[in-house]
VOGU-3710 file (C-alpha; in Angstrom, 3 decimals, decimal comma):
1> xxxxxxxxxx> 156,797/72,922/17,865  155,868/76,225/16,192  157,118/79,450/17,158  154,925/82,256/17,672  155,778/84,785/14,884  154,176/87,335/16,525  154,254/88,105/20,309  153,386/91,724/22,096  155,738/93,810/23,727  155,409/93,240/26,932
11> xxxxxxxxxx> 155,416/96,422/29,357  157,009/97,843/32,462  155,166/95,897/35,760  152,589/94,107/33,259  150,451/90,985/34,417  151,362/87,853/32,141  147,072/87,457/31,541  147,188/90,993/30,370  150,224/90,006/27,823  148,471/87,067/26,551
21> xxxxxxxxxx> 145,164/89,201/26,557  146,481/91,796/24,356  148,156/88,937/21,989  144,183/87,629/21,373  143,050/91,429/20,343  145,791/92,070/18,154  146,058/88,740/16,262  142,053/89,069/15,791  141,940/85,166/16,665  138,037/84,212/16,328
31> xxxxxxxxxx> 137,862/82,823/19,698  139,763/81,784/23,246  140,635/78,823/22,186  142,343/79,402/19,213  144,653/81,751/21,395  145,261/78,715/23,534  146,298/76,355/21,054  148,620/78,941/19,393  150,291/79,944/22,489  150,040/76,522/24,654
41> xxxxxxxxxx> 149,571/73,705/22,214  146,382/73,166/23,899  142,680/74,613/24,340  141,966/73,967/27,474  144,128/76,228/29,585  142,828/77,591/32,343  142,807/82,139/31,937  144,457/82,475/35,153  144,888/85,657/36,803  147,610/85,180/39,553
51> xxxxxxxxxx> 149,033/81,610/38,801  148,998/80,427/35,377  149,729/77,175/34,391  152,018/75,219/31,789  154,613/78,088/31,378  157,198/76,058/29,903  154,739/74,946/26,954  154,454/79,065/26,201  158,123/79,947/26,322  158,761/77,043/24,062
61> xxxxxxxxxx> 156,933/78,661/21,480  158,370/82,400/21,909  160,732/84,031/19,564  164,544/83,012/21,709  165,576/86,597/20,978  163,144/87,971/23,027  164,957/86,446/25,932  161,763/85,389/27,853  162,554/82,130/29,815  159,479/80,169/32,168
71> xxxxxxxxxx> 161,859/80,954/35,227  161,511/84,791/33,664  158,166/84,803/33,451  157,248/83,525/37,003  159,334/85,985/38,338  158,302/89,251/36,377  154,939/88,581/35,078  152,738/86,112/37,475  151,736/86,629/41,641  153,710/83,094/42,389
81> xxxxxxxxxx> 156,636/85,350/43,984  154,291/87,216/45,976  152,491/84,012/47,350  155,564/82,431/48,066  157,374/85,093/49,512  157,264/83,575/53,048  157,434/79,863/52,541  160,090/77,326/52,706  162,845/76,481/49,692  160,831/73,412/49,536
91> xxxxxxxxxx> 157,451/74,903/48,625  159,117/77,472/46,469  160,635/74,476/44,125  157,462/72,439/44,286  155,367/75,514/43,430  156,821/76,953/40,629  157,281/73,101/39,251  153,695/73,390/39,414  153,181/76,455/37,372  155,794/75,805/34,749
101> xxxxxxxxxx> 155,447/72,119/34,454  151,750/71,349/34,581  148,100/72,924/35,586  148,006/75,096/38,477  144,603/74,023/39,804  144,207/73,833/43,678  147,822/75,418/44,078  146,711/78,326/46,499  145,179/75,454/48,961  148,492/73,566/48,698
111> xxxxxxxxxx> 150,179/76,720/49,506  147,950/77,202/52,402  146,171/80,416/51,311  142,869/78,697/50,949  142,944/78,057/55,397  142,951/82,288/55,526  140,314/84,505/55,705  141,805/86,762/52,743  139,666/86,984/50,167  140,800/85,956/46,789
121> xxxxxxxxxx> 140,168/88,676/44,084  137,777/88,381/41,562  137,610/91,316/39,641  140,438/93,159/38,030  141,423/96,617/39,454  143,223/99,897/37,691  144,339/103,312/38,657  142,687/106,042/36,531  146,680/108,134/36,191  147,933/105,014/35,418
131> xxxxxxxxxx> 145,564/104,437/33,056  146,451/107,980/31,441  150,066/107,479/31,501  150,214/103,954/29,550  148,194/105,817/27,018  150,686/108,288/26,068  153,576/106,350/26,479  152,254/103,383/24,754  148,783/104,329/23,123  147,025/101,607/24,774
141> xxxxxxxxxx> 146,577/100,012/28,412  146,904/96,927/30,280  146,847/95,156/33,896  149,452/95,536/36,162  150,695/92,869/38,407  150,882/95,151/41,189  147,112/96,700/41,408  146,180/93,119/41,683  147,894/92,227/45,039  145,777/91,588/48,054
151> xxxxxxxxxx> 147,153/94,398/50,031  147,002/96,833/47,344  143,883/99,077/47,580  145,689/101,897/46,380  147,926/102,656/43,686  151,442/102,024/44,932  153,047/105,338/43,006  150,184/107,852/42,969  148,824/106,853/46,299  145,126/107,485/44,842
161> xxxxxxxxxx> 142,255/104,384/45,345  142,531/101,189/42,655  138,748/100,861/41,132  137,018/97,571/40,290  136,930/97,048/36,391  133,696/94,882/35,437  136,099/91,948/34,376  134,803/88,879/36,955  137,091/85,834/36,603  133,922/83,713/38,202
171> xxxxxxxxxx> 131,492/85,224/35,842  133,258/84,700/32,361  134,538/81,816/30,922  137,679/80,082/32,784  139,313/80,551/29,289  138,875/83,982/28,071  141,508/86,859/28,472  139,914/90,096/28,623  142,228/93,073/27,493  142,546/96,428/29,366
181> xxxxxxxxxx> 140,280/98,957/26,999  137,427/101,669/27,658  135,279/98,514/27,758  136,044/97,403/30,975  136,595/100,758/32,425  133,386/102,284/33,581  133,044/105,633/34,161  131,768/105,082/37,941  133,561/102,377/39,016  133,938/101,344/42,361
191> xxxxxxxxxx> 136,434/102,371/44,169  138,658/100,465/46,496  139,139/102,706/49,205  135,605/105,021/50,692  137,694/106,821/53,177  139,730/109,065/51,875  141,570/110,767/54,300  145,107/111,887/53,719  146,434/109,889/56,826  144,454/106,500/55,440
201> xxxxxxxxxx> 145,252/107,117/52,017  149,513/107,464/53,186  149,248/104,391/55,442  147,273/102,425/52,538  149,698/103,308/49,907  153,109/102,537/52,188  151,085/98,768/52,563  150,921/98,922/48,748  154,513/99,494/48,504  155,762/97,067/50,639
211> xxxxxxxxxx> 153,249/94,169/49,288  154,704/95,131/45,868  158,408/94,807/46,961  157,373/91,202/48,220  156,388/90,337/44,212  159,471/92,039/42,787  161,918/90,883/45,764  160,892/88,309/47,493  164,324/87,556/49,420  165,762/83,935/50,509
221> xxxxxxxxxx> 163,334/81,526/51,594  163,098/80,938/55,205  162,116/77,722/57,526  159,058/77,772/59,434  161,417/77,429/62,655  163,690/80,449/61,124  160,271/82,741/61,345  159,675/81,497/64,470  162,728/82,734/66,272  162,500/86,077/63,879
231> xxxxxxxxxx> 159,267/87,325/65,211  160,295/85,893/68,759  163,662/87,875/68,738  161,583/91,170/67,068  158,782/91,097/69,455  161,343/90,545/72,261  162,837/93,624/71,481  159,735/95,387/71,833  159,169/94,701/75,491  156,398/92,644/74,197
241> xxxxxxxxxx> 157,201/89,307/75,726  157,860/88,137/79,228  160,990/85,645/77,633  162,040/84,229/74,121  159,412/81,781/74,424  156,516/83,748/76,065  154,511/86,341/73,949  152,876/88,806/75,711  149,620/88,979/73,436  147,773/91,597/74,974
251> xxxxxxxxxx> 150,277/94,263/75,001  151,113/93,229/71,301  147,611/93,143/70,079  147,033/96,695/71,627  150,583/98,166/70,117  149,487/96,503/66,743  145,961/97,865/66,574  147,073/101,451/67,237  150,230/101,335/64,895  147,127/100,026/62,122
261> xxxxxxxxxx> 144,466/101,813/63,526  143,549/103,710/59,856  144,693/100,609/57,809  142,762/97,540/59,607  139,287/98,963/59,193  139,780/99,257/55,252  141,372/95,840/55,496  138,611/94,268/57,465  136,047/94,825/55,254  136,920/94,563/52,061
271> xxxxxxxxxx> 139,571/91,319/52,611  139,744/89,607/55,751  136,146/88,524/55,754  132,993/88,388/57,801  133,773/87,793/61,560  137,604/87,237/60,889  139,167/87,906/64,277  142,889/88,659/64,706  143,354/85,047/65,806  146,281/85,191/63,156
281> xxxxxxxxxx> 148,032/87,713/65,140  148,440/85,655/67,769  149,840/82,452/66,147  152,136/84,424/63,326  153,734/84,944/66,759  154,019/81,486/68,401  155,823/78,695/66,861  155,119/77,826/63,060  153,611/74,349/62,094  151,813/75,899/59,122
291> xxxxxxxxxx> 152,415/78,595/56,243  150,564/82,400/56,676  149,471/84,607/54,291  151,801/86,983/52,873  149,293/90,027/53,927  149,452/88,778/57,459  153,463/88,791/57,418  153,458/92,046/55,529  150,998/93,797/58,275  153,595/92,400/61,232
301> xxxxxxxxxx> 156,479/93,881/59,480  155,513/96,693/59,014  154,279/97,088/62,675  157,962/95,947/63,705  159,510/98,255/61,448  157,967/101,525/62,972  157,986/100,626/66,635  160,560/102,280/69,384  163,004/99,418/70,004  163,331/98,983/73,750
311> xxxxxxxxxx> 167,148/99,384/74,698  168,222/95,867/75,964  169,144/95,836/79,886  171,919/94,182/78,955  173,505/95,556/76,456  173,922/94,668/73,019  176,183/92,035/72,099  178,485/89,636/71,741  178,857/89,609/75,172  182,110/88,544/76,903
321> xxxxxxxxxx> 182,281/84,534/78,169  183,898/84,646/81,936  184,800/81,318/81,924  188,462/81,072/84,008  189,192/77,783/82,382  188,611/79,192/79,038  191,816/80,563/76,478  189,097/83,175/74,868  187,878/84,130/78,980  186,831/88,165/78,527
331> xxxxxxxxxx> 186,644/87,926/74,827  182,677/88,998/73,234  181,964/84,868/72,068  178,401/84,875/73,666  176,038/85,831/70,456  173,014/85,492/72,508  171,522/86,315/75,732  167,770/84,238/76,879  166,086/86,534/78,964  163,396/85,507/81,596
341> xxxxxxxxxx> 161,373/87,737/84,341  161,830/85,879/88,004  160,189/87,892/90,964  160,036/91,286/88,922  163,605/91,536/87,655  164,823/90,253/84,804  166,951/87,802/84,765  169,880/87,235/81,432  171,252/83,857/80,814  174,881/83,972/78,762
351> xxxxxxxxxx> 175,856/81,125/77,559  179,304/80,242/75,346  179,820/78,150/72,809  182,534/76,549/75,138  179,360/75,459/77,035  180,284/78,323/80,303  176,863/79,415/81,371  175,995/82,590/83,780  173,483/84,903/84,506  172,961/88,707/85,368
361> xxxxxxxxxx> 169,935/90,210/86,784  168,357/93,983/85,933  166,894/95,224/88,342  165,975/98,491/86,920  166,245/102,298/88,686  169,379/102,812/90,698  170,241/99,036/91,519  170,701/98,561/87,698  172,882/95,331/86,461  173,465/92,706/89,329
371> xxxxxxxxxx> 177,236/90,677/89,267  177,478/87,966/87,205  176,651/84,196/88,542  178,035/81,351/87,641  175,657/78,788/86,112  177,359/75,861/84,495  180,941/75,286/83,023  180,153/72,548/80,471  182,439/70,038/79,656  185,811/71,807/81,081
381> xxxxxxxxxx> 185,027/71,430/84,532  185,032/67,631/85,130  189,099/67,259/84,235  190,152/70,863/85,456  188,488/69,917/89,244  189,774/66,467/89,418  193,394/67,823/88,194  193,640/70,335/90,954  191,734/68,419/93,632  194,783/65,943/92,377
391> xxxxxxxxxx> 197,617/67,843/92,730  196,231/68,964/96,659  194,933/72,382/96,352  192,913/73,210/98,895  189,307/74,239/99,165  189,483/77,792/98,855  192,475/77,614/96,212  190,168/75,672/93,758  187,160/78,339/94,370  189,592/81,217/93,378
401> xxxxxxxxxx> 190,534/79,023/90,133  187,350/78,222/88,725  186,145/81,714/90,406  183,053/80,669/92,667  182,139/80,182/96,417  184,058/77,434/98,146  180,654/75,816/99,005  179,368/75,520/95,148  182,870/74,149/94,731  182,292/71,524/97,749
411> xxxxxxxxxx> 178,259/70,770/95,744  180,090/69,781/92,889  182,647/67,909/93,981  179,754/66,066/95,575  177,720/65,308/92,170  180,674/64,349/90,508  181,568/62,045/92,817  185,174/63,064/93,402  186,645/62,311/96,325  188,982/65,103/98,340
421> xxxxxxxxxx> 191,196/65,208/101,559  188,935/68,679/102,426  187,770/68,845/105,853  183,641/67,481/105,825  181,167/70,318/106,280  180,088/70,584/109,823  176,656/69,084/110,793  174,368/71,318/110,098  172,103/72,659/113,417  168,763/70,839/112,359
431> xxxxxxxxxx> 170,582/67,693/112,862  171,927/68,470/115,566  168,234/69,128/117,304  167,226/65,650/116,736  169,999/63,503/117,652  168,918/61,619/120,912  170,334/63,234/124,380  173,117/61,132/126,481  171,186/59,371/129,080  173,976/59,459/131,622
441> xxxxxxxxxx> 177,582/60,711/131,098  180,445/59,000/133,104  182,124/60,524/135,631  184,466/63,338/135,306  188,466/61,476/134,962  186,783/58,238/134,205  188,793/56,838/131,381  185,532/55,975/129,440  185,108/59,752/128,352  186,467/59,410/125,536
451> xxxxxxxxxx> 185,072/55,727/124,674  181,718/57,610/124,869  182,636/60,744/122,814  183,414/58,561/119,794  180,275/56,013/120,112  177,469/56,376/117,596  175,251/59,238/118,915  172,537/58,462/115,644  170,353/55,450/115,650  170,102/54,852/112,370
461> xxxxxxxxxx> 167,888/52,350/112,262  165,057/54,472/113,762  166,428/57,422/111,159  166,227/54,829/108,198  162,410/54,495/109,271  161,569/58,030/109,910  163,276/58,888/106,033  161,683/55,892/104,695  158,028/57,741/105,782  158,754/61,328/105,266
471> xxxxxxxxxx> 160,072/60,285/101,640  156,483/58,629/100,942  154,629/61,575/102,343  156,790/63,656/100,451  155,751/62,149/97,073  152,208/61,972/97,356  152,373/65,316/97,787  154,540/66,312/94,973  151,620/64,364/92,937  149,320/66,648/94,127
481> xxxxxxxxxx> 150,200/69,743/92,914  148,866/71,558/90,092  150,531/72,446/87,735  151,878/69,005/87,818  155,984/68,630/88,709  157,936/65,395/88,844  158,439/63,407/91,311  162,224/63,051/91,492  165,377/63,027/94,176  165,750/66,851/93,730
491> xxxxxxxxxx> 162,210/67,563/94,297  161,837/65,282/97,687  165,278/66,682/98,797  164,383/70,015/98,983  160,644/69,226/100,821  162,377/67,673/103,511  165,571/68,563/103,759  169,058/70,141/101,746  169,717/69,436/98,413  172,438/66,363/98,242
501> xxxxxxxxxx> 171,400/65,230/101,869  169,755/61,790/100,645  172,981/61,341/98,727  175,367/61,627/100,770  173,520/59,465/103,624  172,840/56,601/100,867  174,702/53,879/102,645  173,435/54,409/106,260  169,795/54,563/104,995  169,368/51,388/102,834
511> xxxxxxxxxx> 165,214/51,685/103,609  164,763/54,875/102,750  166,805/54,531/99,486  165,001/51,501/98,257  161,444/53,660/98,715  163,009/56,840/96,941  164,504/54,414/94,210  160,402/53,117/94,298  158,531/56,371/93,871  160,700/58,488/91,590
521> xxxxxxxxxx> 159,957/58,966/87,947  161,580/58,738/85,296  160,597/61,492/82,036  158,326/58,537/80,393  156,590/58,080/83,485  155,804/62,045/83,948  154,677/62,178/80,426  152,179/59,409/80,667  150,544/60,770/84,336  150,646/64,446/82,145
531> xxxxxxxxxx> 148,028/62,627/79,950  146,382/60,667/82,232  145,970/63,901/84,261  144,302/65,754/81,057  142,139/63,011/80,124  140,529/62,981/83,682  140,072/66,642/83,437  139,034/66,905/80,076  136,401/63,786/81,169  135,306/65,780/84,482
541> xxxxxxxxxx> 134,355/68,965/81,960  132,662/66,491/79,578  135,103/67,473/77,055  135,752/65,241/74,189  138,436/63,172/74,547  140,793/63,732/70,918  144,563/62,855/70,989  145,873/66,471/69,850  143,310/68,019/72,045  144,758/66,072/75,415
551> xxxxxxxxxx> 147,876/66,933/74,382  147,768/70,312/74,429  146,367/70,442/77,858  149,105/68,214/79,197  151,369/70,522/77,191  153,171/68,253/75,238  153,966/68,109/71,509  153,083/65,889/68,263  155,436/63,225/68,663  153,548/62,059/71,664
561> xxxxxxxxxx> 149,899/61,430/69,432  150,107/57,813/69,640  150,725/57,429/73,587  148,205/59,751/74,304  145,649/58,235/71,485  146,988/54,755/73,363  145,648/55,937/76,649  142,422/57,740/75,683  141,428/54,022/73,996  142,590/52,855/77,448
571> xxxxxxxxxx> 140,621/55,502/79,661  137,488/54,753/77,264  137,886/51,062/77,454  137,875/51,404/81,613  134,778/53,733/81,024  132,730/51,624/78,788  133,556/47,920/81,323  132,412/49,794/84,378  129,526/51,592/82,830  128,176/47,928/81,441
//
C-alpha cells in the first residue's frame, strides 16, 4: 500500500469532502478518478458530503505522523457524530463500521433519517465573513462541517444567513469533489434565511450553536427506553403532563410553538417539507420504538432548556422512607416520586427500595400537603405480623407497630391468611337488616332462652342461592362496561358488597363460590375479550381488521401480534361461513 506523499493541511472545523477536494486542485490530478485511486485504492468511491465511505482504506495511505486515524476522522471531519448523536451504542458501532469499513450507501435510511420529513441537503452552503477570514489566515477557502448541518441556516459565530453555493451533489457526478473557490461563490447567492429580523436571526443562530455542539460533542449514547423516561421526567416538570405516563399534548404543543414561534416558520419551509405536521412532537414524547432526527431532539431541548420549571408539590428529593419495620425508617432512600391527578389533587406515590410504599396528596392553596398513607410494606410485613400476632399482641398494639389503623391491620391479617385470638368484627348493620325475624320467642324464665339465642338465625341455604344470583348479575355487568374492566373477586365484591366479604363466607356458601370460581378471569382471558372487543368495533366502523391496528385499540402491546392476528383469522373465518 502506497502512502500519500502529499496530503493538505487540514483546517480548523473543515468538512473531510472539502479536504479531499482541495487534495484534487492542488495535485492537478487530470480527473476524479485518479484522486480516488490515489487516496482509496479504488475509482469508484462515492464524493460523499456527510457520510463518506471506506475511511480506513484513506488513513491507510496517510503520512502516520500526521496522526490522522479513521476513528479521527469520523469524529472531526464527517456529519456521522451529528446523525448519531441520539441513537443507541448499538447503532453508533454498526454505523461507523459502516463508514470506515465499507460503502456508506443507504446508511441514513438504516439510521432512520430517511422516515423524517427533513430534507437532506443538496447544495453546499458558506458564510460570506467566514469566507473572508479563511482567506487571510490561510489564503484560500473551504467547507465547513458546521454550515452544512440541517439546523444551521445561519452561521453559528457571526450569526449572519449561510448562502447556497451552486455546488449540487444530485446534479454533478457522484464522484467529483468540488473545492471552495470564487467559482462556486456567486455574487447573489441565495440566502438561507429571508427574514432578517434581529430576534429571528438570535434564535436561528443559538439553533446553530447547539446543532453544532451535537457534531463536536455528541455525549454517551442513550437507549430508546432511557429517552423515553428523559423527556417524560422533563415534560413532567413542566406541568405538562397529567402523570409520568400521560403527556398532556395540547398544553405542550402550545408552550412549544410560542417558545419557537420565530424559528419554526424558517424551519418549515425550507426543511421539514410540504404539509409536515408536528406529528413528531407528539411521539418524541411518548415511548420510543424508533430513532428521531437529531433536529427534532435538538428543537425539544432547547424548548426544555428555556422553560420555567414548575416547583414540585412535593418537594425535591430523596425523600424519606417511613417504613417502622425498616433500620434506614426517616432516612431520604426514596429517589423517586410517580405522581398522578385523582379528583383534582394530585396524588404522590413514594416508594423504597425496601419495597415500603405510601402516598401524599397536594391539594394546593391553604390545605397544601395531606399526611402520609400507607400503601404497601413489601416483603417485611408477612414475618414482622405473624411474629407479633405470635407472641399475643393485641390489635391495637400491632397497629401502633407497623403504624396504621387497627382495621387495615385486621384486612391484612385477613389476605394473609393468619389466624389471631382478636375479637371478630361485629356484623356489620346491612346484615343485620336481612337476617329473617324470630317467629315466636319463648316465654320469659323458660329455660329455652338461651337454646334459642345460640341457634342459627341465617339460612344459609337460601343465602347460598341469593349470592349464587347476585354474583352472576354482577358479572354480566362488569362485561358491560366500557372501557372494559375485569371480571374478578375484587371487582364483584365491591358491586355487591365489602371487600373480603366473599372470602371470609367461603365455606358457608359452597354455590356461590363454585359460580364466582366460574365467571372470573384470569389476565389471558381479559386480554383475549380486549381483542375480541376491538375487532367487533373496528368491524361495526368497517374498519380494516390489521393485527397492530386491533391492538392498539384494545391497548395492548407488540408481544400480543400473534393472538390478536390468531383471532382476526378467527373473526374472518366466522364472517366468511355465515356470509356463504
Amino acid at each position: 500500500m502506497t502512502t500519500l506523499a502529499y496530503f493538505p493541511e487540514i483546517y480548523p472545523k473543515e468538512l473531510l469532502y472539502s479536504v479531499l477536494a482541495r487534495y484534487h486542485r492542488h495535485t492537478g490530478t487530470p480527473s476524479s478518478s485518479h484522486t480516488m485511486e490515489a487516496l482509496f485504492g479504488r475509482r469508484l468511491i462515492v464524493a460523499s458530503l456527510d457520510l463518506p465511505g471506506h475511511i480506513q482504506a484513506l488513513a491507510d495511505r496517510l503520512p502516520t505522523t500526521a496522526g490522522w486515524t479513521a476513528d479521527r476522522i469520523v469524529d472531526e471531519l464527517t456529519l456521522l457524530p451529528y446523525y448519531t448523536a441520539y441513537q443507541s451504542a448499538a447503532v453508533r458501532r454498526l454505523a461507523r463500521r459502516s463508514v470506515i469499513r465499507g460503502a456508506s450507501n443507504c446508511l441514513m435510511t438504516r439510521l432512520g433519517m430517511a422516515a423524517f420529513g427533513v430534507q437532506h441537503i443538496t447544495k453546499l452552503r458558506f458564510c460570506r465573513l467566514c469566507q473572508q477570514d479563511m482567506l487571510s489566515m490561510y489564503g484560500e477557502c473551504y467547507w465547513r462541517r458546521d454550515h452544512q448541518l440541517p439546523g444551521a441556516l445561519v452561521c453559528a459565530d457571526h450569526g449572519c444567513s449561510l448562502q447556497v453555493s451552486t455546488v449540487s451533489l444530485v446534479e454533478r457526478g457522484r464522484h467529483e469533489f468540488v473545492a471552495a473557490d470564487r467559482r462556486v461563490f456567486s455574487s447573489d447567492a441565495p440566502m438561507m434565511v429571508r427574514n432578517l429580523d434581529q430576534q429571528v436571526m438570535s434564535d436561528l443562530q443559538r439553533l446553530a450553536q447547539i446543532s453544532r455542539n451535537a457534531l463536536e460533542n455528541p455525549g454517551p449514547a442513550k437507549s430508546c427506553r432511557a429517552w423515553t423516561q428523559y423527556y417524560r421526567l422533563n415534560i413532567g416538570r413542566l406541568g405538562c403532563s397529567y402523570s409520568m405516563q400521560r403527556v398532556d399534548q395540547r398544553r405542550l404543543r402550545e408552550q412549544f410553538n410560542f417558545h419557537h414561534k420565530t424559528v419554526l416558520p424558517e424551519l418549515s419551509r425550507l426543511f421539514l417539507g410540504r404539509g409536515e405536521s408536528q406529528g413528531w412532537l407528539a411521539a418524541i414524547v411518548r415511548k420510543h420504538r424508533k430513532a428521531f432526527h437529531p433536529l427534532h431532539h435538538l428543537l425539544v431541548q432547547d424548548f426544555l432548556d428555556h422553560q420555567e420549571v414548575r416547583t414540585d408539590p412535593f418537594g425535591n428529593g430523596p425523600w424519606p422512607c417511613l417504613s417502622p419495620l425498616a433500620e434506614h425508617k426517616g432516612r431520604p432512600t426514596v429517589a423517586r416520586v410517580e405522581v398522578h391527578r385523582n379528583r383534582g389533587h394530585q396524588v404522590g406515590v413514594f416508594q423504597c427500595a425496601c419495597g415500603y410504599t405510601y402516598t401524599r396528596s397536594h391539594f394546593g392553596g391553604d390545605r397544601g400537603l395531606g399526611p402520609p398513607r400507607f400503601q404497601t410494606y413489601g416483603p417485611s410485613l408477612v414475618p414482622a405480623l405473624r411474629g407479633l400476632v405470635r407472641e399475643g399482641y393485641s390489635l391495637r398494639a400491632v397497629a401502633r407497630r407497623l403504624e396504621i389503623d387497627p382495621k387495615t391491620v385486621v384486612k391484612l391479617v385477613e389476605e394473609l391468611g393468619i389466624d389471631t385470638v382478636w375479637k371478630a368484627r361485629a356484623v356489620p348493620k346491612r346484615e343485620l337488616k336481612i337476617r329473617p325475624p324470630v317467629v315466636s320467642a319463648p316465654p320469659k324464665g323458660s329455660g329455652k332462652a338461651k337454646a334459642v339465642a345460640l341457634a342459627v338465625r341465617v339460612d344459609w341455604s337460601s343465602r347460598d342461592e341469593q349470592v349464587s344470583a347476585k354474583i352472576s348479575r354482577a358479572a354480566r355487568e362488569i362485561r358491560g362496561l366500557v372501557p372494559l374492566v375485569r371480571v374478578t373477586t375484587l371487582q364483584i365484591e365491591r358491586r355487591c358488597w365489602n371487600r373480603g366479604w366473599l372470602s371470609k363466607r367461603a365455606e358457608k356458601l359452597p354455590k356461590a363460590m363454585r359460580r364466582l370460581k366460574g365467571v372470573v378471569e384470569t389476565v389471558n382471558v381479559f386480554r383475549r375479550r380486549r381483542i375480541a372487543w376491538a375487532i367487533d368495533e373496528m368491524a361495526k366502523a368497517d374498519a380494516r381488521l390489521v393485527a397492530w391496528q386491533v391492538l392498539r385499540k384494545a391497548g395492548l402491546g407488540t408481544e400480543y401480534a400473534e393472538l390478536a392476528k390468531g383471532l382476526v383469522d378467527e373473526y374472518l373465518g366466522v364472517t366468511q361461513r355465515r356470509a356463504a
